[in-house]
PLY file of the C-alpha trace (Angstrom):
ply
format ascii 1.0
element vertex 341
property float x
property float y
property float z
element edge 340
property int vertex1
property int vertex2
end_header
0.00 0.00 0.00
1.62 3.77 -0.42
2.21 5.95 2.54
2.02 8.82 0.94
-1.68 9.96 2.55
0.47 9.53 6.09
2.63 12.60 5.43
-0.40 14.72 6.79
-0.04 12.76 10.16
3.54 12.59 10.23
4.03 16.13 10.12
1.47 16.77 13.09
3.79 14.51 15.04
6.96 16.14 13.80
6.80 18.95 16.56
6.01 16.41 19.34
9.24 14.41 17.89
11.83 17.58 17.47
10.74 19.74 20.62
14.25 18.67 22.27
15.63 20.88 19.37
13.63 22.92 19.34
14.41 23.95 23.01
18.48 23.63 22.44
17.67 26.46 19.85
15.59 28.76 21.96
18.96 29.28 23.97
20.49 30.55 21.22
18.52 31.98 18.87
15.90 34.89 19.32
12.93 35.37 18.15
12.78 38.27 15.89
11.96 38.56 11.95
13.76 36.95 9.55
14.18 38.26 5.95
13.20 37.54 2.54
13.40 33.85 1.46
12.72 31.30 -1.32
9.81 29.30 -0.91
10.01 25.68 -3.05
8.36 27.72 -5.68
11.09 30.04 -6.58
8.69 33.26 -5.49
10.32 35.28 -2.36
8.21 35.67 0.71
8.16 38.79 3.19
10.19 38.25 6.51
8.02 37.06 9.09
8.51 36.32 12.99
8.89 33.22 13.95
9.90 31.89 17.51
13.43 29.56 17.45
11.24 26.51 18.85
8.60 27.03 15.93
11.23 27.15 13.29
12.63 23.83 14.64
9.24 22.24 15.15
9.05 22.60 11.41
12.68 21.13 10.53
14.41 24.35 9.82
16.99 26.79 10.86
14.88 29.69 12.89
13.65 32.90 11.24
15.86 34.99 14.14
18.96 34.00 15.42
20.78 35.88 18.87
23.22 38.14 16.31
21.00 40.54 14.41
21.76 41.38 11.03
23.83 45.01 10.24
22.18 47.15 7.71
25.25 47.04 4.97
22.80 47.94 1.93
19.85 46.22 0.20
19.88 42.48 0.22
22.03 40.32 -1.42
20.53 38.67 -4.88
21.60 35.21 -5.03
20.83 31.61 -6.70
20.36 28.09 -5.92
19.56 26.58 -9.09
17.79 24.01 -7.20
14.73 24.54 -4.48
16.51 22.96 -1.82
19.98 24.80 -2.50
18.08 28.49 -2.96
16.21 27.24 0.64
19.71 26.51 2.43
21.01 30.18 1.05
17.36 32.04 2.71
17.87 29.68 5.79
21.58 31.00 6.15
21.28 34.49 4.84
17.98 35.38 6.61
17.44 39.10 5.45
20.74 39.48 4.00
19.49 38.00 0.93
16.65 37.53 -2.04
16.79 33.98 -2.95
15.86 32.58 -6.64
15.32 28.75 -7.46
14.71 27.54 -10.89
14.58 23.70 -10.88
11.21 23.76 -8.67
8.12 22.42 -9.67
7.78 18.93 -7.97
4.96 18.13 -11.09
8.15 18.83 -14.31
11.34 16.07 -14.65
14.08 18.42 -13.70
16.19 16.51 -16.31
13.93 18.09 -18.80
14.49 21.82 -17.22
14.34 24.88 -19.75
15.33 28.30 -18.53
13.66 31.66 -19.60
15.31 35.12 -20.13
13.93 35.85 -16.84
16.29 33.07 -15.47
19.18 34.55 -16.94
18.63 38.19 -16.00
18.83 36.15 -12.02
22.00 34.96 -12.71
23.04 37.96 -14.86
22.03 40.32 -10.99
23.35 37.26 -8.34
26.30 37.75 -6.01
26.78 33.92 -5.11
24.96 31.20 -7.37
24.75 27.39 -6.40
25.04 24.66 -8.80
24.89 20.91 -8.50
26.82 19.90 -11.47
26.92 16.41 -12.49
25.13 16.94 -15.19
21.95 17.95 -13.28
21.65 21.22 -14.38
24.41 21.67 -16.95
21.81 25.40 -18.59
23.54 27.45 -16.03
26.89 26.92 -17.47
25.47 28.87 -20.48
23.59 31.48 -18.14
27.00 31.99 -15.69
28.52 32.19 -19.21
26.27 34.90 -21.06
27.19 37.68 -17.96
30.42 38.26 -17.24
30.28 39.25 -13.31
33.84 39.18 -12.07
33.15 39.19 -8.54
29.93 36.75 -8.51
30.82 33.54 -6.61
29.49 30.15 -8.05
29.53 26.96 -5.42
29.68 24.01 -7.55
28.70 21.27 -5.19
29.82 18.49 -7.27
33.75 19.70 -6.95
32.54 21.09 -3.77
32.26 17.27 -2.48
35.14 15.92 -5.25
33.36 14.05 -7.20
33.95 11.99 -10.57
30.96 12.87 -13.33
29.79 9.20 -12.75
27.99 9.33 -9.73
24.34 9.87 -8.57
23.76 12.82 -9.63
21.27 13.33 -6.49
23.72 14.22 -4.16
21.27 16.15 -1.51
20.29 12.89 -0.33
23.63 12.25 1.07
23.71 13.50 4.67
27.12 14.62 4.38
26.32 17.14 1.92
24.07 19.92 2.92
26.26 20.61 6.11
29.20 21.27 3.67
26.88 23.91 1.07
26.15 24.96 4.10
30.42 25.80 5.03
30.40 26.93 1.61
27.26 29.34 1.38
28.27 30.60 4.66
31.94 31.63 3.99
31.19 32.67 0.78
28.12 35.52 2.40
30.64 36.68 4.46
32.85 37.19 1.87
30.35 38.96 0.10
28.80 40.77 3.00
31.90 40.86 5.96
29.61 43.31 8.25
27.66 40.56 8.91
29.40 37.37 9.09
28.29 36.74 12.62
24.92 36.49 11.38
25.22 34.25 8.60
27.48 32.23 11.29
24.82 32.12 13.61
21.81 31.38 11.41
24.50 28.78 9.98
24.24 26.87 13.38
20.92 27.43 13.23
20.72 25.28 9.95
22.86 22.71 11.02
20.56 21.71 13.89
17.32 21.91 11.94
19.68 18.92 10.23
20.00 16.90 13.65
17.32 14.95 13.54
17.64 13.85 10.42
20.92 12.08 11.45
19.39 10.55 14.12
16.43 9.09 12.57
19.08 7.98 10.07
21.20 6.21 12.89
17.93 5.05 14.72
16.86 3.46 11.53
20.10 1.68 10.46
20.34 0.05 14.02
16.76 -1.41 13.11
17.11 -2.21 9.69
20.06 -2.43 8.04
20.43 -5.03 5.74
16.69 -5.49 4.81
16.03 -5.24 0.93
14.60 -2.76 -0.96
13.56 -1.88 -4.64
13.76 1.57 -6.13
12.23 2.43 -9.81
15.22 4.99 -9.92
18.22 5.69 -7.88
17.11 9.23 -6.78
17.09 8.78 -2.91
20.40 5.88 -3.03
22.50 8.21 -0.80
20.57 7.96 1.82
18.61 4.52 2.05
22.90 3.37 1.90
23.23 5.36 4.92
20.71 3.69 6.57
22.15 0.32 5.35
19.21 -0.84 2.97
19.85 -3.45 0.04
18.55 -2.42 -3.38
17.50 -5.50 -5.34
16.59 -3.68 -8.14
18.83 -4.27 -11.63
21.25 -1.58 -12.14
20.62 -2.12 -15.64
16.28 -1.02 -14.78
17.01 2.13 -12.77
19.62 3.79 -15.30
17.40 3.06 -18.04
14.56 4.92 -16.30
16.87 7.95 -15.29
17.52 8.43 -18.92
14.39 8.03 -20.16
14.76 4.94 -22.12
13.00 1.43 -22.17
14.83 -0.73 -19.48
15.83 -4.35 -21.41
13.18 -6.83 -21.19
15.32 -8.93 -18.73
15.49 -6.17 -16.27
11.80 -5.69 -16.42
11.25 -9.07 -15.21
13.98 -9.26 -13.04
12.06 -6.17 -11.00
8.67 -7.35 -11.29
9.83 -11.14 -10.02
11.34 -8.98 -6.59
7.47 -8.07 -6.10
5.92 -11.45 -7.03
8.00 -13.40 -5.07
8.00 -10.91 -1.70
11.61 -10.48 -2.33
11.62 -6.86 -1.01
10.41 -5.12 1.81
10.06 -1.67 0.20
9.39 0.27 -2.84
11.18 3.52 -3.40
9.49 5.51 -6.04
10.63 8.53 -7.82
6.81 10.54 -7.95
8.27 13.35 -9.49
9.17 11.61 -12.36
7.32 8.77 -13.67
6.47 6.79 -16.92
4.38 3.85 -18.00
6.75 1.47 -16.81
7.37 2.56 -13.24
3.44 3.37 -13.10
3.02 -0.18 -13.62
6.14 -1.40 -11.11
4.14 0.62 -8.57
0.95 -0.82 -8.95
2.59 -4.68 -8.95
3.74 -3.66 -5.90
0.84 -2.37 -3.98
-0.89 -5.78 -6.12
1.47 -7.38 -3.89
1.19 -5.66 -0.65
4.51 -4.17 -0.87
4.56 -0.41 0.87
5.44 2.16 -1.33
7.42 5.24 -0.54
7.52 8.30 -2.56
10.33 10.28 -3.04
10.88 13.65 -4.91
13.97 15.32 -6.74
12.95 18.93 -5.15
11.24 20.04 -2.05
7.36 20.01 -3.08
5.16 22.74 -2.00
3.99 21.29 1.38
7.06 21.43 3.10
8.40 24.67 4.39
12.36 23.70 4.65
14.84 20.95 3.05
14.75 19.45 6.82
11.21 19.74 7.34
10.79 17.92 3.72
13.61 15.05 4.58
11.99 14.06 7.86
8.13 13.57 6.58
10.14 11.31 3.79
11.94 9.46 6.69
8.76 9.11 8.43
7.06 7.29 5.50
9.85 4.64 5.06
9.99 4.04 8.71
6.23 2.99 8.70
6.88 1.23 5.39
9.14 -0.60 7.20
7.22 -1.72 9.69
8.42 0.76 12.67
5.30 3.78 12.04
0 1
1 2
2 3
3 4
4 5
5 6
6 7
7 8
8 9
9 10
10 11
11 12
12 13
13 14
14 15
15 16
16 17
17 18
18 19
19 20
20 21
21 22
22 23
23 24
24 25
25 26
26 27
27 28
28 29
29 30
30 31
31 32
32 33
33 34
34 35
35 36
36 37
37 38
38 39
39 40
40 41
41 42
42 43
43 44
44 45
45 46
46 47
47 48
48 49
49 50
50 51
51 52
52 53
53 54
54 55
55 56
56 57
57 58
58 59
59 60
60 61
61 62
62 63
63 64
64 65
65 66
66 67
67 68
68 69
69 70
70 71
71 72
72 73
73 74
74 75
75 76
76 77
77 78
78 79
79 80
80 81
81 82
82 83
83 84
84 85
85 86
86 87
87 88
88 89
89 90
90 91
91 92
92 93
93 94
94 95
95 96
96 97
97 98
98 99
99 100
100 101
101 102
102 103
103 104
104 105
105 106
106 107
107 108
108 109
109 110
110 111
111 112
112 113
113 114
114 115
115 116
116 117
117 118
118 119
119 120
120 121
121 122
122 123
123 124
124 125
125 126
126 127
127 128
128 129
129 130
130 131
131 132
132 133
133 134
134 135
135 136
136 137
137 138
138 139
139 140
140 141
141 142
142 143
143 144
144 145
145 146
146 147
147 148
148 149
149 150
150 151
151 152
152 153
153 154
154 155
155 156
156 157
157 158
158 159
159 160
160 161
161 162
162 163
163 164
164 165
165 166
166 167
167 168
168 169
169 170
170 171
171 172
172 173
173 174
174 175
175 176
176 177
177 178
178 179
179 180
180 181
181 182
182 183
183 184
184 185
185 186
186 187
187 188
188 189
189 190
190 191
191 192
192 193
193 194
194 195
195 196
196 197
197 198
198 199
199 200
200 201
201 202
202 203
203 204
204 205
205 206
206 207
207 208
208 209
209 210
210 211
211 212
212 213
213 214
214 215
215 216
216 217
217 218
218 219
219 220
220 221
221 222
222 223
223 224
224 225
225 226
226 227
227 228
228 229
229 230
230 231
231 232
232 233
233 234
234 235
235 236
236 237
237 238
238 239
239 240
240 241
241 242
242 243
243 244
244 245
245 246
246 247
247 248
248 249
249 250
250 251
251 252
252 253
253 254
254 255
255 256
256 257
257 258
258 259
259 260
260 261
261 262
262 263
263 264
264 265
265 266
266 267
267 268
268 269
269 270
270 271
271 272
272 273
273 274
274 275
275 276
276 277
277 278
278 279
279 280
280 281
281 282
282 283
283 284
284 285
285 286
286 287
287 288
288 289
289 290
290 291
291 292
292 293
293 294
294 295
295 296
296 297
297 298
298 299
299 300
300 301
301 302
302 303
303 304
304 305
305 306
306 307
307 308
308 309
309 310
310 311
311 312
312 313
313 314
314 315
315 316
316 317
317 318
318 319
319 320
320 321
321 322
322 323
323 324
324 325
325 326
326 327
327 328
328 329
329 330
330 331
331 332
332 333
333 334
334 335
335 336
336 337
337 338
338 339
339 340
């Protein structure tokens, strides 16, 4: 059966589950307004206040940390060419900053992404731009390209981290990653804006323990479950079911076909349906945000065959206020998939 009509419920709960957080960061951050940020959308929002528990009720860094932000001149323009990077820049930057996203409707196939001019005039006006790389979102090496802005700094998160051009290109789902955009956003404001690199320090603390949780329920889960097998229809959320120590039985050969849009081979096909006919997995992962015939039908063998099914997305959809607050609701769905909800 899918989980996905839980979310509702898990969210109430998340509040109950992160208050401990959420009282670590009342000691140390205030709460006054925070500024403009990027909602999944791409649209900014007006600051708002919001109390340091509420912020981390909802998984996210707090609209008001303890240092207060120095008036150094109108806010900062800046990109994360994906949702959850452009969220991580308004989490850090609070009212330092006007945050853009482009790659943000959780209904498109970001592989199939087409920027505007309006896209380009963003990049042409940012001070500090995040890409993935990896192929993900290879337009904005033609939009950093088309305006020469000397002192704009671009994080590249795939040489950020090191990485060959091979890998999963979903590299957010990695735990280790966010914490070290967020290093890199955070030196890089300051850099920018030096007046006020105790507040983009500060509301980078912030953001690191709106991560917490998501750790834990990471190590909590891999103490319960590791080694218990799993199919995916792609390899979107890989990084982190390996953290937690899951077993993907799916073919290689099936999930790379369906990340590039192709028909998988016949023999794969089979080979995935037979891991739902014979009860071979506990789990399906499903990509929601991108879908075809072919996984349609692997989804509905699998809820034929009682197997949960958990969706995940390639960008933060529209119910969930943060990257943290979007992470945790998908952690709560595979824990009950798993049999611990």
């Amino acid at each position: 059966m899918s989980v996905d009509l839980l979310r509702l419920g898990r969210m109430m709960r998340m509040s109950a589950r992160l208050a401990p957080v959420a009282l670590v960061l009342s000691l140390i951050l205030a709460a006054c307004s925070g500024g403009a940020a990027s909602t999944p959308s791409g649209t900014t929002t007006a600051p708002t206040a919001t109390s340091a528990s509420t912020a981390a009720a909802s998984g996210g860094a707090s609209a008001g940390p303890a240092v207060s932000p120095v008036d150094s001149g109108p806010p900062i323009p800046v990109v994360g060419t994906e949702n959850f990077y452009a969220d991580l820049l308004s989490q850090i930057g609070g009212s330092r900053v006007t945050s853009t996203s482009f790659i943000n409707d959780p209904n498109a196939d970001p592989h199939e992404f087409e920027s505007s001019p309006s896209d380009a005039a963003a990049v042409a006006d940012a001070k500090l731009v995040i890409v993935n790389g990896l192929g993900y979102d290879d337009f904005m090496q033609k939009l950093l390209g088309a305006s020469n802005q000397p002192d704009r700094v671009v994080i590249d998160v795939q040489q950020l981290l090191g990485l060959a051009d091979d890998v999963n290109v979903h590299v957010w789902y990695d735990p280790a990653t966010m914490p070290k955009v967020a290093a890199a956003a955070t030196s890089a404001l300051s850099a920018i804006d030096p007046p006020n690199a105790a507040y983009f320090a500060a509301r980078e603390t912030a953001y690191l323990a709106a991560l917490a949780p998501i750790g834990q329920r990471i190590a909590d889960l891999k103490a319960k479950y590791t080694g218990t097998p799993i199919a995916f229809t792609e390899n979107v959320a890989g990084y982190l079911t390996g953290a937690i120590g899951l077993v993907v039985k799916t073919p290689v050969g099936f999930m790379k076909a369906i990340e590039e849009g192709t028909d998988p081979a016949p023999a794969d096909v089979a080979a995935e349906q037979d891991l739902f006919t014979t009860k071979a997995v506990k789990v399906l992962v499903y990509n929601s945000q991108v879908t075809s015939p072919t996984t349609q039908r692997i989804h509905d063998l699998a809820t034929a065959n009682a197997i949960p099914v958990v969706g995940v997305a390639e960008t933060i959809p529209a119910a969930y206020p943060t990257f943290q607050a979007w992470q945790l609701a998908q952690l709560d769905d595979l824990t009950t998939a798993l049999g611990g909800g």
